[in-house]
C-alpha positions as CSV (number, residue, x, y, z in Angstrom):
1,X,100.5,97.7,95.2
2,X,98.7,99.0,98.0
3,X,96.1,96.1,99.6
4,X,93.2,96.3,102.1
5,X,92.6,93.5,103.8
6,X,88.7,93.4,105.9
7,X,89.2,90.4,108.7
8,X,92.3,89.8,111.5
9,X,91.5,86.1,111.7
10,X,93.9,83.2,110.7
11,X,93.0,83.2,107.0
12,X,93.4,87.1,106.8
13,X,96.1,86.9,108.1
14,X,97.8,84.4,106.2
15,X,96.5,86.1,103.1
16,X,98.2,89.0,104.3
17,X,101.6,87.1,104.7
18,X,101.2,86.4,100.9
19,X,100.4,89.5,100.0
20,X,103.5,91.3,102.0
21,X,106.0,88.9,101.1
22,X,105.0,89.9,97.8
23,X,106.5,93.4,98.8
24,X,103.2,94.7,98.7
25,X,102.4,97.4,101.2
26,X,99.3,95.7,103.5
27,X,96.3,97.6,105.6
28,X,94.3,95.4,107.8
29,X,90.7,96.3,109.3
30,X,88.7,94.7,112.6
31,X,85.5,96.1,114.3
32,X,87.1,95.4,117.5
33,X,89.3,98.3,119.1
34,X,90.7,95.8,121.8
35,X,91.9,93.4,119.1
36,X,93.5,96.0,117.1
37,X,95.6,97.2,120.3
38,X,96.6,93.8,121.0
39,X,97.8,92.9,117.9
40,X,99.5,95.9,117.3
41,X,101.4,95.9,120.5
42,X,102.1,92.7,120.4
43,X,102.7,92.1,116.8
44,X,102.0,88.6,117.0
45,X,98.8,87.1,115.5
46,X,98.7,83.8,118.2
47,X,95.9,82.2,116.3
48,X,98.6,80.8,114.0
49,X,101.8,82.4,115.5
50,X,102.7,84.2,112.9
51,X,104.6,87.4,113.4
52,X,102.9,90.6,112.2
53,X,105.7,92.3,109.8
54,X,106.0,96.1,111.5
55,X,105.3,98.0,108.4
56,X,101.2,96.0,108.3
57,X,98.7,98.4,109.2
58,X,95.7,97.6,111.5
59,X,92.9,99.9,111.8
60,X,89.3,99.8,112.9
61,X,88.6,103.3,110.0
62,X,87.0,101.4,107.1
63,X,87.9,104.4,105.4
64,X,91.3,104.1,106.2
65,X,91.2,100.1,104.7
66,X,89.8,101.2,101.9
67,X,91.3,104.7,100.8
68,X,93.7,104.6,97.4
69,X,93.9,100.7,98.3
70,X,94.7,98.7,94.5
71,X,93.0,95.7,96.1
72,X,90.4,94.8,98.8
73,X,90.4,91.4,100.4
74,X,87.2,90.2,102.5
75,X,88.1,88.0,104.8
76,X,85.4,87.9,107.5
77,X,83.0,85.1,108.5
78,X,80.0,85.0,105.6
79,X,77.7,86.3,108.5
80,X,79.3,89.3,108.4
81,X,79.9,90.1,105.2
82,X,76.7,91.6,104.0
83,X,77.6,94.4,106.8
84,X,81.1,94.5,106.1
85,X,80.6,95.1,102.4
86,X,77.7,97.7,102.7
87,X,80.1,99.8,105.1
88,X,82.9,99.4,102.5
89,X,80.2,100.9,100.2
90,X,80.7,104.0,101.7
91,X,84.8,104.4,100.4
92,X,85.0,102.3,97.1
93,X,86.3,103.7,94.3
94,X,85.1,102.0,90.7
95,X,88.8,101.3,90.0
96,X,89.7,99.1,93.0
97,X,89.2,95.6,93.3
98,X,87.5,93.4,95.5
99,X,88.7,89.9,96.2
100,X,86.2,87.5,98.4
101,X,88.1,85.1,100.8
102,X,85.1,84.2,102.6
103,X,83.1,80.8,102.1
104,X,79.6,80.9,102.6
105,X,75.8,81.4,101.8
106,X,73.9,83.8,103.7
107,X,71.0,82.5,105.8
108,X,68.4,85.4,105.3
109,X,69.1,85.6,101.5
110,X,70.2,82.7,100.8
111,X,73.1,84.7,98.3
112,X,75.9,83.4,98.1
113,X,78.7,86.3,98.8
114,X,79.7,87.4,95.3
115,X,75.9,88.2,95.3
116,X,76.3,89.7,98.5
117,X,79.2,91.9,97.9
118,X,77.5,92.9,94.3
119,X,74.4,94.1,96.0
120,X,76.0,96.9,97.9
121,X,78.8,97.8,95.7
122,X,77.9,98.6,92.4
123,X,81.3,97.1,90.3
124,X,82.3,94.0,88.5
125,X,85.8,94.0,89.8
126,X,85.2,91.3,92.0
127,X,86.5,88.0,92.2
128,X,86.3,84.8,94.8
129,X,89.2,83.2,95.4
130,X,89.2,79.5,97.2
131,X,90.3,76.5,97.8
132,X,92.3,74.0,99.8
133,X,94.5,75.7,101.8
134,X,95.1,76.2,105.9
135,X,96.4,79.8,107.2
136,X,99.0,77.5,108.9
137,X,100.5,76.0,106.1
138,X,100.1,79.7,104.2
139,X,102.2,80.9,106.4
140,X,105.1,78.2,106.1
141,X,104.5,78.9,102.6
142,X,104.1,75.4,101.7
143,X,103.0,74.6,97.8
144,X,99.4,75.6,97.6
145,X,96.6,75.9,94.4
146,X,93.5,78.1,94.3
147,X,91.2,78.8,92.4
148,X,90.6,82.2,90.9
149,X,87.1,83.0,89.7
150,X,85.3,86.3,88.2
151,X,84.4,88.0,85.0
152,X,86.4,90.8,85.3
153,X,90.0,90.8,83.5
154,X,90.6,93.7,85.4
155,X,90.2,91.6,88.8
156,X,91.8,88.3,87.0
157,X,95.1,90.8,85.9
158,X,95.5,92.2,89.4
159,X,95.0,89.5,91.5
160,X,97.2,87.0,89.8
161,X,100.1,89.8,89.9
162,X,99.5,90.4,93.2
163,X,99.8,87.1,94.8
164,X,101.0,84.0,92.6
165,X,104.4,83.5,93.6
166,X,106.6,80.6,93.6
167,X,104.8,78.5,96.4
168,X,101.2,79.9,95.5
169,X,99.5,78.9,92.2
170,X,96.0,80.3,91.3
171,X,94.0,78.4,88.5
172,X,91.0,80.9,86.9
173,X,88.0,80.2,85.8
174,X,84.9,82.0,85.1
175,X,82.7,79.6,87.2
176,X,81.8,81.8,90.0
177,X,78.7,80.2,90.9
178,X,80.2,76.5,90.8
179,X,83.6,77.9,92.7
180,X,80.9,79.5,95.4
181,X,79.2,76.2,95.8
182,X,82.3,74.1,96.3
183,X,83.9,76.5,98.9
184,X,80.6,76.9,100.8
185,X,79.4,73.5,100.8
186,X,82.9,71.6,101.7
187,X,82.6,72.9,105.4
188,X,79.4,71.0,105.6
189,X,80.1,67.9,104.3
190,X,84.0,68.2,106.8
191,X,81.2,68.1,109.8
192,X,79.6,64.9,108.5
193,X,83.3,63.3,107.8
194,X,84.3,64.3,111.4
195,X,80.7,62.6,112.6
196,X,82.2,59.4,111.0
197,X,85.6,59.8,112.3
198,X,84.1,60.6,115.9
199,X,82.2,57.2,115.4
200,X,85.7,55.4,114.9
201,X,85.0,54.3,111.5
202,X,87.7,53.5,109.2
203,X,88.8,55.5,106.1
204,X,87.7,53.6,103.7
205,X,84.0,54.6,105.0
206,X,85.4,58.0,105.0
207,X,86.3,57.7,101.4
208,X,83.0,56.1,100.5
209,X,81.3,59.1,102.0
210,X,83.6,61.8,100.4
211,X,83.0,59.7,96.6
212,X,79.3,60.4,97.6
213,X,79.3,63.9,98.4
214,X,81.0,64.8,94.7
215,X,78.3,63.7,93.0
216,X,75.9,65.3,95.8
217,X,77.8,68.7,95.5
218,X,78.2,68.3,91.1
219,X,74.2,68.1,91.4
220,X,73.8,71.2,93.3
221,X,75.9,72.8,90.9
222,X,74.4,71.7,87.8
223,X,70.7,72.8,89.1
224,X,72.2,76.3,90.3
225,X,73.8,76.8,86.9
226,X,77.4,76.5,87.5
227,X,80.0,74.2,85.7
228,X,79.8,70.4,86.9
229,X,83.6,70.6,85.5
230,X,84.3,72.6,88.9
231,X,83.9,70.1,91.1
232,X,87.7,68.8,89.8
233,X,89.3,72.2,90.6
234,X,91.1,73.7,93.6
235,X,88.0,74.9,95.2
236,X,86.2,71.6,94.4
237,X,87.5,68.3,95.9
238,X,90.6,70.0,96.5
239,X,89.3,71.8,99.2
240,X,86.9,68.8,99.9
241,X,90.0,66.4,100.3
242,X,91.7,68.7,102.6
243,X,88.5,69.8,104.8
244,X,87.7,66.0,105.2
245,X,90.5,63.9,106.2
246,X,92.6,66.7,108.6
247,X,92.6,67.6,112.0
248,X,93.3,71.1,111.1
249,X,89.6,71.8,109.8
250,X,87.7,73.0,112.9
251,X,84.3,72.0,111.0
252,X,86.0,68.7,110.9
253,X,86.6,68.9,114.9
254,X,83.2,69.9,115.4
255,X,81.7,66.8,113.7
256,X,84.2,64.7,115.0
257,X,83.2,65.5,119.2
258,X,79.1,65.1,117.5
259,X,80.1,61.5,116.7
260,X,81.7,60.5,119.8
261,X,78.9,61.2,121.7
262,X,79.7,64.5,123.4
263,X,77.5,66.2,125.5
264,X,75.3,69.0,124.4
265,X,77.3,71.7,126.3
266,X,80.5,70.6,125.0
267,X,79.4,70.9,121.3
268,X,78.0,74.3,122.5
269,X,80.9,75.3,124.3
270,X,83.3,73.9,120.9
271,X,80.8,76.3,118.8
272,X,81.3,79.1,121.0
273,X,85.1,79.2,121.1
274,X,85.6,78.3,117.1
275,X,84.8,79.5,113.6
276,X,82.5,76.5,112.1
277,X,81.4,78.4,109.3
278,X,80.2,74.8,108.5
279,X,77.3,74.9,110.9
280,X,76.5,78.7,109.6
281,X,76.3,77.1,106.1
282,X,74.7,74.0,106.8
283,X,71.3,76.0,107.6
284,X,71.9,78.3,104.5
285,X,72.5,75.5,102.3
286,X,69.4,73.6,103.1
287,X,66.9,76.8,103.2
288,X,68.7,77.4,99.6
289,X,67.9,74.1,98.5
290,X,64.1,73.8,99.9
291,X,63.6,77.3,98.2
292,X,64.9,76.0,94.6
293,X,63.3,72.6,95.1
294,X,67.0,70.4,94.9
295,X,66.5,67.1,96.5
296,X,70.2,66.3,98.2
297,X,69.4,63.9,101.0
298,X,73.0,63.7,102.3
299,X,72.2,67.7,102.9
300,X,69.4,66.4,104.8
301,X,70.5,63.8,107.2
302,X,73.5,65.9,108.3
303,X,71.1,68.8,108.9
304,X,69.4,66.5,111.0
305,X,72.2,65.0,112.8
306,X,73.9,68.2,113.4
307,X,71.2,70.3,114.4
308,X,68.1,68.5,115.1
309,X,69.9,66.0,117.5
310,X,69.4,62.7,115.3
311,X,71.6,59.7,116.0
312,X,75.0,59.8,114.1
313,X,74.5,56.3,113.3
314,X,71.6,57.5,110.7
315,X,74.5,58.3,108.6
316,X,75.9,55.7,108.3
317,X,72.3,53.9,107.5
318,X,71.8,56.7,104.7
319,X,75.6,55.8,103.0
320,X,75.0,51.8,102.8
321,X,71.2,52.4,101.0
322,X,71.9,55.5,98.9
323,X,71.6,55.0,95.5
């Protein structure tokens, strides 16, 4: 098959890695012309040292990404994706595809991306896939499970073809909205496990807060109309056990320097240098629920730790008396 994969990061990447050693024949896009050249001189994506195969494609021609492509991952930060997917517009064909790898809610809209993506491209060949999995451990193609959700048996067919293998497992369900949710709001709740971690607290607190944030996220899905039965899959506390307890998770990092006190240029200069597409979702996620009138408090006190400047230690306060 021929795939086109929008987004060079580490998760693009490592989805490309599937997706090749799958003998699949692999397109890649970036905006950035200097990124292309360095990655196609080099070969070598350093994010997560992983050497580019020499038959993968980089382009910065949307067109090119797109043209007679079976398949069209999006793998770019949710910011970008209403953008990305309204310039993809342009070249889709009603046949191909799309498969959403990014985890988010827009802040304007508050859509989540499948909306996103359906508003500029007229098809219902789409399909989100996520759950807990690093681009690091993709690449050492370590056992890994995600879920697989859409309403098309076109997209389910194709993308379960394409990329289960022997060390990657994909799970389907038709719970788009609740699979959205989980992947989306997992990043947030990593920033308040890193706060606690950062405050030298011990796991079992950890574990008290991540028992919490189930039921927190299971509400959310219930009043957006999505399956509470999600919260058990891949994309649910899968990806919630992952995000939460590992270094790895750059969302986690950024709540962990919050809780030990770090100055506000360090945070800033931590935001500046890494994707925390937790912080990008933590405003999107509370706008979303103020709109739709959900009360989640635990939505409420990390939005005010993380980004009105509130004590960490209010955290902790709000675990011990929540009921």
């Amino acid at each position: 098959m021929k795939i086109g994969i929008l987004g060079t990061g580490a998760y693009g990447m490592a989805l490309a890695s599937v997706f090749h050693g799958n003998s699949h024949n692999i397109t890649m896009w970036t905006n950035s012309e200097n990124e292309k050249n360095e990655l196609m001189e080099t070969m070598e994506c350093k994010k997560i040292n992983y050497s580019i195969p020499s038959d993968v494609i980089i382009t910065t021609s949307m067109e090119e990404v797109a043209k007679e492509k079976d398949i069209i991952v999006i793998a770019v930060p949710a910011k970008f994706v209403n953008n990305v997917s309204q310039e993809l517009g342009q070249y889709y064909k009603k046949e191909q595809v799309i498969c959403i790898a990014s985890k988010g809610i827009e802040q304007n809209t508050c859509l989540f991306l499948y909306d996103v993506v359906k508003n500029n491209i007229k098809t219902d060949n789409i399909a989100v896939i996520s759950g807990g999995t690093f681009a690091t451990d993709i690449i050492m193609r370590a056992p890994i499970g995600l879920s697989l959700a859409t309403n098309s048996d076109a997209a389910k067919e194709i993308i379960i073809k394409s990329m289960q293998n022997d060390y990657l497992k994909l799970r389907y369900t038709d719970d788009i909205i609740g699979t959205e949710i989980c992947g989306s709001i997992k990043n947030v709740i990593a920033i308040a496990s890193g706060i606690l971690e950062g405050m030298k607290l011990p796991e079992s607190t950890t574990a008290m807060f991540i028992t919490e944030s189930l039921h927190d996220i299971k509400e959310i899905i219930k009043s957006l109309g999505g399956d509470e039965k999600t919260i058990l899959s891949f994309a649910g506390f899968g990806d919630l056990l992952l995000t939460c307890t590992s270094q790895k998770s750059r969302n986690y990092k950024l709540g962990k320097i919050i809780g030990e006190g770090k100055s506000k240029e360090k945070i800033e200069c931590y935001i500046n240098n890494n994707t925390t597409e937790g912080l990008y979702t933590l405003k999107s996620i509370k706008k979303l629920l103020n709109k739709e009138k959900i009360s989640i408090p635990a939505i409420d006190i990390i939005y005010d730790i993380v980004i009105e400047g509130k004590s960490p230690k209010c955290l902790v306060d709000f675990l011990v008396r929540k009921k």
